[in-house]
FIVOLUM-144971 format. One line per 2 residues: number of its first residue (from 1); for each residue x, y, z of C-alpha. Coordinates in steps of 0.5 Angstrom, whole numbers, padded with zeros to 4 digits. Layout:
<milums>
NUM	X,Y,Z | ... .
</milums>
This chain:
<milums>
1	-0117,0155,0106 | -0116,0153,0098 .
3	-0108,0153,0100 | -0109,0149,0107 .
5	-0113,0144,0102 | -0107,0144,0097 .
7	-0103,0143,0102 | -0107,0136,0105 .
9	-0108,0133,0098 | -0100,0134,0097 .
11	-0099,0131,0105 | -0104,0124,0102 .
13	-0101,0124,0096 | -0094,0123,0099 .
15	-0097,0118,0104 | -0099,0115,0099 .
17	-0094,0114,0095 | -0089,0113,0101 .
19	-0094,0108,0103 | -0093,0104,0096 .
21	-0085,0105,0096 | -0084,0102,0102 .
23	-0089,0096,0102 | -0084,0092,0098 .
25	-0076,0094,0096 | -0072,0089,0093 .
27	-0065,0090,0091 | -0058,0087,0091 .
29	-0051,0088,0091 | -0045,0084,0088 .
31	-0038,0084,0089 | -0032,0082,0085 .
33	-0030,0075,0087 | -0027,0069,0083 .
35	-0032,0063,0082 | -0028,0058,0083 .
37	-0028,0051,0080 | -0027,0046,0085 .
39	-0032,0050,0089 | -0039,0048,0093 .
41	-0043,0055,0094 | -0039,0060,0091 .
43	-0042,0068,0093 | -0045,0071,0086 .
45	-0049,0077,0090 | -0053,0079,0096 .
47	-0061,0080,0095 | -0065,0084,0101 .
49	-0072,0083,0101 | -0076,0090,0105 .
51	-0083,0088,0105 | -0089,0091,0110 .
53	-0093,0086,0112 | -0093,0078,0111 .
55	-0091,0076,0105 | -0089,0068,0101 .
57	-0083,0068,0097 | -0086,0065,0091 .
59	-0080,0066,0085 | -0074,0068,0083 .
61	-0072,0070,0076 | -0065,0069,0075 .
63	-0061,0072,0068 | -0057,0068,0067 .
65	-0052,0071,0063 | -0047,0068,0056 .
67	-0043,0063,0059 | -0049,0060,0063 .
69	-0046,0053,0061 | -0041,0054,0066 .
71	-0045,0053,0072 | -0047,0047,0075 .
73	-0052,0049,0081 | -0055,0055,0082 .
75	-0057,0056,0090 | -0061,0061,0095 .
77	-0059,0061,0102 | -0063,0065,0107 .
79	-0060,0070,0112 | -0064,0073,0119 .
81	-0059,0078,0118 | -0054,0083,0114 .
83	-0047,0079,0113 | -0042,0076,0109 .
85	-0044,0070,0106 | -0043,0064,0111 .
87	-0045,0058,0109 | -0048,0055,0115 .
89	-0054,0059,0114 | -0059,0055,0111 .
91	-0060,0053,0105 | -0067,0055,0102 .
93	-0067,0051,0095 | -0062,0047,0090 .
95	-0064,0048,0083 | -0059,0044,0078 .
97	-0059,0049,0071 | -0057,0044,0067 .
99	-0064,0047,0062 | -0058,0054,0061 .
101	-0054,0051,0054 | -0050,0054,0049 .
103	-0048,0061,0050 | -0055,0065,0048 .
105	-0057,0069,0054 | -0063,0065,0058 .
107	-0068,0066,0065 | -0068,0062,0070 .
109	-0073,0061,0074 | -0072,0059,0082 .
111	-0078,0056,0085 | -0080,0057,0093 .
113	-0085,0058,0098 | -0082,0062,0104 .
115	-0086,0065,0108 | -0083,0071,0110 .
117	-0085,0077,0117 | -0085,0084,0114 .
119	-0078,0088,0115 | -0072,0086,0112 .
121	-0069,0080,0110 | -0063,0078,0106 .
123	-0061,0072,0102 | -0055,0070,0098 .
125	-0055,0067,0091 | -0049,0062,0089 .
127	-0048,0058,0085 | -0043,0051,0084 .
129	-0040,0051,0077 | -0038,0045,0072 .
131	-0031,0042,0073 | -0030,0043,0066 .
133	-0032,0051,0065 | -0028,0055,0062 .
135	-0022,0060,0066 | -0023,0065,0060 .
137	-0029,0066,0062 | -0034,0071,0066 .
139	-0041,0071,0070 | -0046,0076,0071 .
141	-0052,0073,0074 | -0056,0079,0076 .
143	-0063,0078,0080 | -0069,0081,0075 .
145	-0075,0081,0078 | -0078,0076,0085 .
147	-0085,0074,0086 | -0088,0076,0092 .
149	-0096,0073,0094 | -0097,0072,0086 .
151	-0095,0079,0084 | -0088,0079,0080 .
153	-0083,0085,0083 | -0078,0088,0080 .
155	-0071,0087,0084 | -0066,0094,0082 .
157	-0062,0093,0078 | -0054,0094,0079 .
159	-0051,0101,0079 | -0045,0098,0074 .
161	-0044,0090,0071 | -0040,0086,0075 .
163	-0037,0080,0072 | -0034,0075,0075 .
165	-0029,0071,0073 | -0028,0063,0073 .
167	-0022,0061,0077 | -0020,0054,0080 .
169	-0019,0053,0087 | -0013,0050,0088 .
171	-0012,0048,0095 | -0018,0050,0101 .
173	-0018,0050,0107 | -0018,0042,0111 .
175	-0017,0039,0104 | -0013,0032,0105 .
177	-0013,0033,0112 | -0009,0039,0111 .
179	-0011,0045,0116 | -0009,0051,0111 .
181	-0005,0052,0105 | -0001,0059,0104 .
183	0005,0063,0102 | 0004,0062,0093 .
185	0009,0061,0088 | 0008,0060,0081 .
187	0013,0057,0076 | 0012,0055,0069 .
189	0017,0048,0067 | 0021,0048,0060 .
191	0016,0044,0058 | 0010,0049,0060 .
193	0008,0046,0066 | 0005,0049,0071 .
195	0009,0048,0079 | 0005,0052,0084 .
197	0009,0052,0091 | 0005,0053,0099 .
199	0006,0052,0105 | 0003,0046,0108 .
201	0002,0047,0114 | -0002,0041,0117 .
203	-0005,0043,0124 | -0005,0050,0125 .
205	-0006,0056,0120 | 0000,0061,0123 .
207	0007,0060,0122 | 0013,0056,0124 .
209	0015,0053,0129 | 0010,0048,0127 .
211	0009,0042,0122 | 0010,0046,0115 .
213	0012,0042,0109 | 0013,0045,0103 .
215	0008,0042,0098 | 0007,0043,0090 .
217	0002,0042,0085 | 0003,0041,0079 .
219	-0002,0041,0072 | 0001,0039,0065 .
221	-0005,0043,0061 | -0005,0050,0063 .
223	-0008,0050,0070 | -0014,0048,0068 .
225	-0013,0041,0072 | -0008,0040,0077 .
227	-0004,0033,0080 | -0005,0031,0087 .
229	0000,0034,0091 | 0007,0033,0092 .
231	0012,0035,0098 | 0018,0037,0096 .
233	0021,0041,0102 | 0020,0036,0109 .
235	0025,0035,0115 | 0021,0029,0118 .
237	0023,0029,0125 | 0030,0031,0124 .
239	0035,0030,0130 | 0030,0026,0134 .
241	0025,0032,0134 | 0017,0031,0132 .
243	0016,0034,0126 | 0012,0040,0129 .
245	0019,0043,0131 | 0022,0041,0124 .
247	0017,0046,0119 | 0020,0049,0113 .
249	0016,0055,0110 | 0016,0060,0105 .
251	0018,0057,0099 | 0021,0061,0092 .
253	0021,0057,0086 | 0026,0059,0080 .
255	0026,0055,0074 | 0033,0055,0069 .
257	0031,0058,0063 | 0037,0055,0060 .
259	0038,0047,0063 | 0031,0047,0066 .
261	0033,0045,0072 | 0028,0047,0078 .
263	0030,0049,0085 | 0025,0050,0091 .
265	0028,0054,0096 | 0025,0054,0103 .
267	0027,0055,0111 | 0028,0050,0116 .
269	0027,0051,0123 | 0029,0046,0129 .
271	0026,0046,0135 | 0025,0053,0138 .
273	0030,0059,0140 | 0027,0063,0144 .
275	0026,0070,0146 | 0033,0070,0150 .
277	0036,0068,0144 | 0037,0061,0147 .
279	0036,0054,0143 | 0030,0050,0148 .
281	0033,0043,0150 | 0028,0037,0152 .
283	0023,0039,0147 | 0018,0034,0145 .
285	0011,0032,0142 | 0007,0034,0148 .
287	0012,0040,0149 | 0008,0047,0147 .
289	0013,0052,0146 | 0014,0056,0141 .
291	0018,0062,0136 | 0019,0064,0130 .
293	0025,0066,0126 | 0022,0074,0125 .
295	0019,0074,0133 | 0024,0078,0138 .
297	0031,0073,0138 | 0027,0067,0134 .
299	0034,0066,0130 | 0041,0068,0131 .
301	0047,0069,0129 | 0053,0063,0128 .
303	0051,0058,0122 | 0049,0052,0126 .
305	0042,0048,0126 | 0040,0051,0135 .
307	0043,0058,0133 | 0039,0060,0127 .
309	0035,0058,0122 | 0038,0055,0116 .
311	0037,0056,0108 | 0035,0049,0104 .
313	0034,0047,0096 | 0031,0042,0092 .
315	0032,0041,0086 | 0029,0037,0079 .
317	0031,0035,0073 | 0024,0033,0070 .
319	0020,0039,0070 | 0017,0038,0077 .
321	0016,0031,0077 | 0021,0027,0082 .
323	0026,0033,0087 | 0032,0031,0090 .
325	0034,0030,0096 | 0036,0037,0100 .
327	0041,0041,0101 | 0044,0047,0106 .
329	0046,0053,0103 | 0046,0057,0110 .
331	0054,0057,0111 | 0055,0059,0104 .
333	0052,0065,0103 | 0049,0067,0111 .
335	0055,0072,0114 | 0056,0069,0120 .
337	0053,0076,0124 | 0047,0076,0121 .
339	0041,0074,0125 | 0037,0071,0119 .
341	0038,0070,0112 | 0032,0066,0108 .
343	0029,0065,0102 | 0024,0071,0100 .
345	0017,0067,0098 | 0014,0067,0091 .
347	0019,0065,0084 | 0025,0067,0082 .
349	0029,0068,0076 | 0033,0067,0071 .
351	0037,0074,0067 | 0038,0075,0060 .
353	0046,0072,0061 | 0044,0066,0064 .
355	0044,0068,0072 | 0040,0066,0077 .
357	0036,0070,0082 | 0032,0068,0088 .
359	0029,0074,0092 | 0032,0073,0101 .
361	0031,0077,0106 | 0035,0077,0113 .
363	0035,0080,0119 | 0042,0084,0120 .
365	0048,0083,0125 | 0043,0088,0130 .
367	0037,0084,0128 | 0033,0089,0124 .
369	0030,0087,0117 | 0034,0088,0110 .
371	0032,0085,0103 | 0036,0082,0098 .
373	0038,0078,0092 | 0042,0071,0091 .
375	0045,0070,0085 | 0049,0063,0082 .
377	0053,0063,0076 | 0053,0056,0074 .
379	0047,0054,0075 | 0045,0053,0082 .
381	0052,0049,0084 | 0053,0055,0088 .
383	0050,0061,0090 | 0053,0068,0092 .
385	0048,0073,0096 | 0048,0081,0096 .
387	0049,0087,0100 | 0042,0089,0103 .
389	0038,0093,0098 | 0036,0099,0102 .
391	0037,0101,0109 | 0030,0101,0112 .
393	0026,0096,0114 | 0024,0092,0108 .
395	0022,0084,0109 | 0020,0080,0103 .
397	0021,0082,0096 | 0021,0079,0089 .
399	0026,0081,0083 | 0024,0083,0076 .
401	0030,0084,0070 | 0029,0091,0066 .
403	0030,0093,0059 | 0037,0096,0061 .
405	0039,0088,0064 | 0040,0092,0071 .
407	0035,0088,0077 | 0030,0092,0080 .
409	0027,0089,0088 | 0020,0090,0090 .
411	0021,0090,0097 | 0015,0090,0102 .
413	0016,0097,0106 | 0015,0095,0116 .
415	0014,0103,0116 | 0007,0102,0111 .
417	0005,0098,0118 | 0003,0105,0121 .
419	0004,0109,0115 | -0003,0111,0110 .
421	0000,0117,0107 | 0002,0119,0100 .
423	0008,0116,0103 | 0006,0109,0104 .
425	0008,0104,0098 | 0012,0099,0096 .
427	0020,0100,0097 | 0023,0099,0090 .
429	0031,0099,0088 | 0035,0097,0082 .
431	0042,0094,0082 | 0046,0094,0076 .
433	0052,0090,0079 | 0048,0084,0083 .
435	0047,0087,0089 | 0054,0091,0091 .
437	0051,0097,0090 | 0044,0100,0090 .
439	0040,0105,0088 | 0034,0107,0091 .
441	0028,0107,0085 | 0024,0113,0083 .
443	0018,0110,0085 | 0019,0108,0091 .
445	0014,0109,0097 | 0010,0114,0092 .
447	0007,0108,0086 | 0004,0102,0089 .
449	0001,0102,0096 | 0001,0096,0100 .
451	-0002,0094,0106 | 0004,0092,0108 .
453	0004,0084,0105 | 0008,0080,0101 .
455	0007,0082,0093 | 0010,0079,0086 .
457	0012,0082,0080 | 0013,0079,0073 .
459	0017,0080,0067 | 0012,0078,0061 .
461	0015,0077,0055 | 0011,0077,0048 .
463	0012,0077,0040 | 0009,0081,0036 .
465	0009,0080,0029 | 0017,0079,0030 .
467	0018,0084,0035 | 0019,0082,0041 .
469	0016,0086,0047 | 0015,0086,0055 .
471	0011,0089,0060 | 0012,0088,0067 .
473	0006,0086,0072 | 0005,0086,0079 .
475	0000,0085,0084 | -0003,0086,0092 .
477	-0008,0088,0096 | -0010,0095,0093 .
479	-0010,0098,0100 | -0006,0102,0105 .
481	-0011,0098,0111 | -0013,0092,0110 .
483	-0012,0085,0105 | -0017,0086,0100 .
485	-0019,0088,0094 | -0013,0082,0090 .
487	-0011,0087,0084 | -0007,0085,0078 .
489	-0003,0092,0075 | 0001,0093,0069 .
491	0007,0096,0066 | 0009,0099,0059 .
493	0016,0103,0062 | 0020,0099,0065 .
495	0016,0101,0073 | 0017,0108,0072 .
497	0009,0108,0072 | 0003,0104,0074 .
499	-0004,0102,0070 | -0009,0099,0075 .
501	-0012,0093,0070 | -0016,0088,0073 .
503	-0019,0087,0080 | -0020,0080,0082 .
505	-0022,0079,0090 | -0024,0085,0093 .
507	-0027,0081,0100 | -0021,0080,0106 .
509	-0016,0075,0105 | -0009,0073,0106 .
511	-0007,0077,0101 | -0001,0073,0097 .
513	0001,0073,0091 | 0005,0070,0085 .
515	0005,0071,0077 | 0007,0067,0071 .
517	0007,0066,0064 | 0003,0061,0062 .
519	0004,0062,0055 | 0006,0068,0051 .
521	-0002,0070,0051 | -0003,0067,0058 .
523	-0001,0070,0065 | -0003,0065,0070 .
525	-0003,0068,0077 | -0004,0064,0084 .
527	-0006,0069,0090 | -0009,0068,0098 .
529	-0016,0069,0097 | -0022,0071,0101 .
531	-0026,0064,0097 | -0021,0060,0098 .
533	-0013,0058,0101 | -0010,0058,0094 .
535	-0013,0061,0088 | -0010,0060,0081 .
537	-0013,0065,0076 | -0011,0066,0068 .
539	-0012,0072,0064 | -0011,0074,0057 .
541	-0005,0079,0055 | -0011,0081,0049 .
543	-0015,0084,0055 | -0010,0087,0059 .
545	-0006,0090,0053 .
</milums>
């Protein structure tokens, strides 16, 4: 009888206590995201309400961290059920936080009245920040406590501090009438402006064919602002064709360390071949035919505009300012055979002897993808291009000089396509004769995993005291599976191992990237992210070192 009654007291006293817990739990959940100025509702974190009976959501109490001055609005929307933030959903309250100054930690309080239905209910926390905030800077908003029919609850703190950094959304989607912005490159002029390089494509988000030109943005302090944009790659209605049949895409920039010449190079492509291999006559603005350069016979060999598509420069002599008119470099450098050979997206660059190097890709004599280099010796009056860089099936690809003076290729790899075992990776060779020959890397395939994408590497060079040093910097998305998680990694040997730094976008995006040395302190870098088309982001070499 005692140990029955024991055992009663016990069951009530769970019931009581379950009774207690499950009246009111209140959590949140943060993700690392950048905070973009430019922005209107930028992500901070997830707040879900679980209550038992009907309940007025009276308050918020927010922390607001040291950088708080940063932040022009914070705002609070109100979701039916657990998603992604979206912005359509309504928006509960916008309460300006202009009474956060200086850098001393502060409570902002957020004042509501939404009755909320017992069960569960989720909410997003955002904020909007100043035009002027800082891109050194960190945010960590974190939710302490929620007030429910008068009573302050306690919301459960974070498992982990998750700050997230202020960056600049360089180009959104629809901006200017422009429907999407994408394939990044990032240079810095000799002058130290900043010339960042994208697809505009004006009425559709997919690849050529298509009205595509290639617009620049351009900023003289660092990143902080940026220019209205330019086009400086743009065939216009060419041949008599409308412009969605004259798109050039996937620009690469390079800047001549020497002269500072600039050159963009892009890919024209006019009219459409189509999957047969044969160029389409009669072709107009109600024509709705399409093909790309990658997609089945989409270009061909031979030279000519209605057999392949063709290899384009411009060029400025002014740190980026004006661009000349363009030329076509596809007799040049394109063997004839060859169905396809076109610039690598993203930057390229200039050797210790003065050589200038943009990243290609191409399709072979058989249609199968290859990597390479091209290479000018008298600062871009011609141009040379190599032999391919590996045997498999490689696409877009970046270049990076090493200590040794020999040229490493960082490819993206078809096979990672279906490949998410420890053989997944970035296919990686060197050169030591500017493409003769090569030799397959030991990291290739075993150090950087990649979503099969498009990725950027960087040689920074730095001084301390009066040594000079360098460390390599790559990123991508940090995935065998999917564009997420935006990581920028670092170097100390030359590639030979690899150090995870710095997280900046772990939500699904587009996924590409480029890097730049801002300044010696400074590494800028421009990716596709989940917040925005184009984002560029700045970091301290203090922090990655």
């Amino acid at each position: 009888m005692i140990n029955q009654l024991k055992i009663s007291l016990l069951f009530c006293l769970m019931l009581a206590f379950t009774s207690v817990d499950a009246q009111e739990n209140i959590t949140q959940q943060k993700y690392q995201l950048p905070l973009l100025i430019g922005k209107d509702f930028n992500p901070v974190l997830r707040l879900a309400v679980n209550i038992s009976k009907d309940k007025t959501l009276n308050e918020l109490e927010i922390n607001v961290p040291t950088n708080g001055a940063d932040i022009d609005q914070v705002q609070l929307f109100a979701l039916d059920q657990d998603t992604t933030f979206i912005t359509s959903a309504k928006l509960e309250k916008l309460s300006p936080i202009a009474t956060v100054n200086g850098n001393s930690s502060k409570v902002l309080s957020l004042e509501l009245n939404k009755a909320l239905k017992s069960g569960q209910h989720f909410f997003w926390l955002t904020l909007k920040l100043k035009s002027n905030a800082d891109l050194q800077h960190k945010i960590n908003l974190t939710i302490g406590a929620v007030v429910l029919d008068g009573k302050k609850v306690k919301v459960t703190p974070l498992g982990k501090t998750i700050s997230q950094y202020v960056a600049v959304a360089l180009r959104q989607h629809n901006q200017e009438n422009i429907h999407t912005h994408r394939i990044p490159g990032i240079a810095t002029a000799k002058d130290g402006s900043l010339l960042a390089v994208y697809d505009a494509r004006r009425t559709k988000g997919g690849d050529l064919q298509g009205d595509i030109d290639i617009g620049l943005s351009r900023s003289v302090d660092k990143g902080k602002t940026w220019l209205p944009m330019q086009v400086v790659l743009d065939m216009g209605a060419w041949g008599g064709l409308p412009e969605k049949f004259n798109g050039v895409s996937d620009a690469c920039i390079l800047v001549d360390k020497n002269t500072g010449d600039i050159f963009v190079a892009g890919l024209w492509m006019y009219g459409v071949i189509n999957k047969d291999g044969k160029w389409v006559e009669g072709l107009n603005e109600q024509s709705t035919d399409w093909n790309h350069q990658w997609r089945d016979r989409g270009s061909q060999p031979g030279f000519d505009v209605k057999q392949t598509s063709q290899f384009m420069i411009t060029k400025s002599s002014d740190n980026g300012k004006t661009w000349s008119k363009p030329i076509n470099i596809t007799k040049m450098c394109k063997k004839e055979e060859w169905w396809l050979w076109a610039p690598a997206p993203g930057a390229g660059i200039t050797l210790k002897d003065g050589t200038l190097v943009f990243p290609t890709q191409g399709r072979d004599a058989t249609g199968k993808p290859f990597s390479n280099i091209t290479y000018s010796k008298d600062h871009g009056v011609t141009w040379q291009t190599s032999n391919a860089a590996t045997e498999e099936s490689t696409t877009e690809n970046m270049a990076v000089e090493l200590a040794d003076g020999s040229v490493m290729l960082n490819m993206r790899a078809n096979s990672n396509r279906t490949d998410t075992s420890e053989n997944n990776g970035r296919a990686i060779a060197v050169t030591k004769d500017l493409g003769k020959n090569w030799t397959i890397h030991p990291t290739s395939h075993k150090a950087l995993q990649e979503p099969t994408c498009m990725a950027s590497i960087l040689r920074h060079d730095y001084t301390v005291g009066k040594t000079k040093k360098s460390i390599l910097l790559f990123c991508n998305p940090d995935s065998k599976v999917a564009r997420n998680y935006i990581t920028l990694k670092m170097s100390n040997d030359d590639g030979k191992s690899w150090e995870r730094k710095m997280l900046f976008d772990e939500w699904k995006g587009r996924g590409y990237s480029c890097i730049t040395s801002v300044d010696e302190e400074t590494i800028g870098v421009l990716y596709e992210s989940s917040q925005a088309d184009l984002v560029f982001q700045t970091v301290k070499l203090k922090d990655l070192l």
